[in-house]
C-alpha positions as CSV (number, residue, x, y, z in Angstrom):
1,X,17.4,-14.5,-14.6
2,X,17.7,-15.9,-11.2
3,X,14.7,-16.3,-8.7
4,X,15.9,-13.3,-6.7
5,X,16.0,-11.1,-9.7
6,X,12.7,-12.0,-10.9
7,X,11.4,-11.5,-7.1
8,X,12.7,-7.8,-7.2
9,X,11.7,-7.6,-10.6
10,X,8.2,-8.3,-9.2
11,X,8.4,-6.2,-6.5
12,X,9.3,-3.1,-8.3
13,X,6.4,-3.5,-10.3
14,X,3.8,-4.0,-7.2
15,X,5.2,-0.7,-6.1
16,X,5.0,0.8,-9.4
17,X,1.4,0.0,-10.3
18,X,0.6,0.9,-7.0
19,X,2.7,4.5,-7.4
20,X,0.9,4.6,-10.5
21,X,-2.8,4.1,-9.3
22,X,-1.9,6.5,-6.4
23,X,-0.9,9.1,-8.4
24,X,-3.9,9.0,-11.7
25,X,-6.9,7.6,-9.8
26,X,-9.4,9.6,-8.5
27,X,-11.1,7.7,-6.4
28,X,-10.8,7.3,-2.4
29,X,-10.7,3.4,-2.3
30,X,-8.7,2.6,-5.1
31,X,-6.3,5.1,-3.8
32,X,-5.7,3.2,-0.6
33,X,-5.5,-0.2,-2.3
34,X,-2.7,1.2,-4.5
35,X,-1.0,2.2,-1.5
36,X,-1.5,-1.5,-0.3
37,X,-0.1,-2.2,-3.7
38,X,2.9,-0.2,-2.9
39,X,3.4,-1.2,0.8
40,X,3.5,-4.8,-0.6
41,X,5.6,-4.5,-3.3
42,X,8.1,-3.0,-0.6
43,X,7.6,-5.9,1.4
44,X,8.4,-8.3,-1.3
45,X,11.7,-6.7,-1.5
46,X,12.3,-6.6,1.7
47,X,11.6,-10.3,2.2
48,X,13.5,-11.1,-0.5
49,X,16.6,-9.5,1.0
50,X,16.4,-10.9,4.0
51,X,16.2,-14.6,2.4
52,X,19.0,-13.7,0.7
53,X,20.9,-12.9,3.8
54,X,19.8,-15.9,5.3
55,X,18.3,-13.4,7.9
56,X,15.2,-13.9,9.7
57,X,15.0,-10.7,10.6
58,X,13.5,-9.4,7.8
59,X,10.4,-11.8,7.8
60,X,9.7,-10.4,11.7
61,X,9.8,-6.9,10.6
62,X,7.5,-7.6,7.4
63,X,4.7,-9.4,9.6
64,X,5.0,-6.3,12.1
65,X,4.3,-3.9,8.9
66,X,1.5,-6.5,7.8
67,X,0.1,-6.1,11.5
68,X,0.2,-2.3,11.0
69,X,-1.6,-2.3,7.6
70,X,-4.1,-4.1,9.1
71,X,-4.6,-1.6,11.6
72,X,-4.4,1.2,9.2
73,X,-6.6,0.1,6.9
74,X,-9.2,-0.8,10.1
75,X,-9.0,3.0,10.8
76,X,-8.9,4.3,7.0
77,X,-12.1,2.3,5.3
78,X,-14.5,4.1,8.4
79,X,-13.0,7.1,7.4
80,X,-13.6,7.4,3.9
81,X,-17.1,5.6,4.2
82,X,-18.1,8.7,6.7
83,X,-16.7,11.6,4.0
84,X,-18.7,9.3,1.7
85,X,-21.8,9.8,3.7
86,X,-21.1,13.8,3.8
87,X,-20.4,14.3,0.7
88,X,-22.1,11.5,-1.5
89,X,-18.6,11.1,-3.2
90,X,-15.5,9.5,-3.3
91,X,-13.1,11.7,-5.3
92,X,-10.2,13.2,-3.3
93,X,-11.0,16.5,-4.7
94,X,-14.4,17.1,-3.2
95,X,-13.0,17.0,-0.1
96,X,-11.0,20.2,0.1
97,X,-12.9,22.3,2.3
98,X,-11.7,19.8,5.3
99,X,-8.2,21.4,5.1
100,X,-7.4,23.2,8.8
């Protein structure tokens, strides 16, 4: 198996485990570092790609989605620690009476 193989290989599995964690857990934070997970293992694919290509392009755009993750998760962690401080809780399902 050749090193860009194994990278995609790899990657499908970050977003996998991360689909995976999404999709059981029940539990706020561990949801949004799956979908860290996910967004990583998407970015190791696309990285990959763009080496493969010989493109630099494809580096750029994955440190602009790192820069935006950043930001996300800046505006997500407040979030969930103030619904903890409501509701003295942190599963997803407790939080259905915020629905407009």
């Amino acid at each position: 198996m050749d090193k860009v193989q194994l990278l995609l290989t790899l990657a499908l599995a970050l977003f996998a485990l991360g689909l995976l964690g999404v999709t059981v857990r029940r539990n706020l934070l561990v949801m949004l570092m799956c979908m860290e997970l996910m967004l990583n293992g998407a970015n190791l694919a696309l990285v990959t790609f763009a080496h493969q290509m010989g493109e630099a392009v494809g580096a750029v755009l994955v440190f602009l989605i790192f820069v935006v993750a950043a930001a996300e998760i800046a505006i997500a962690i407040p979030i969930v620690l103030l619904l903890v401080r409501r509701k003295h809780t942190l599963d997803p399902g407790a939080y259905s009476d915020l629905r407009g």
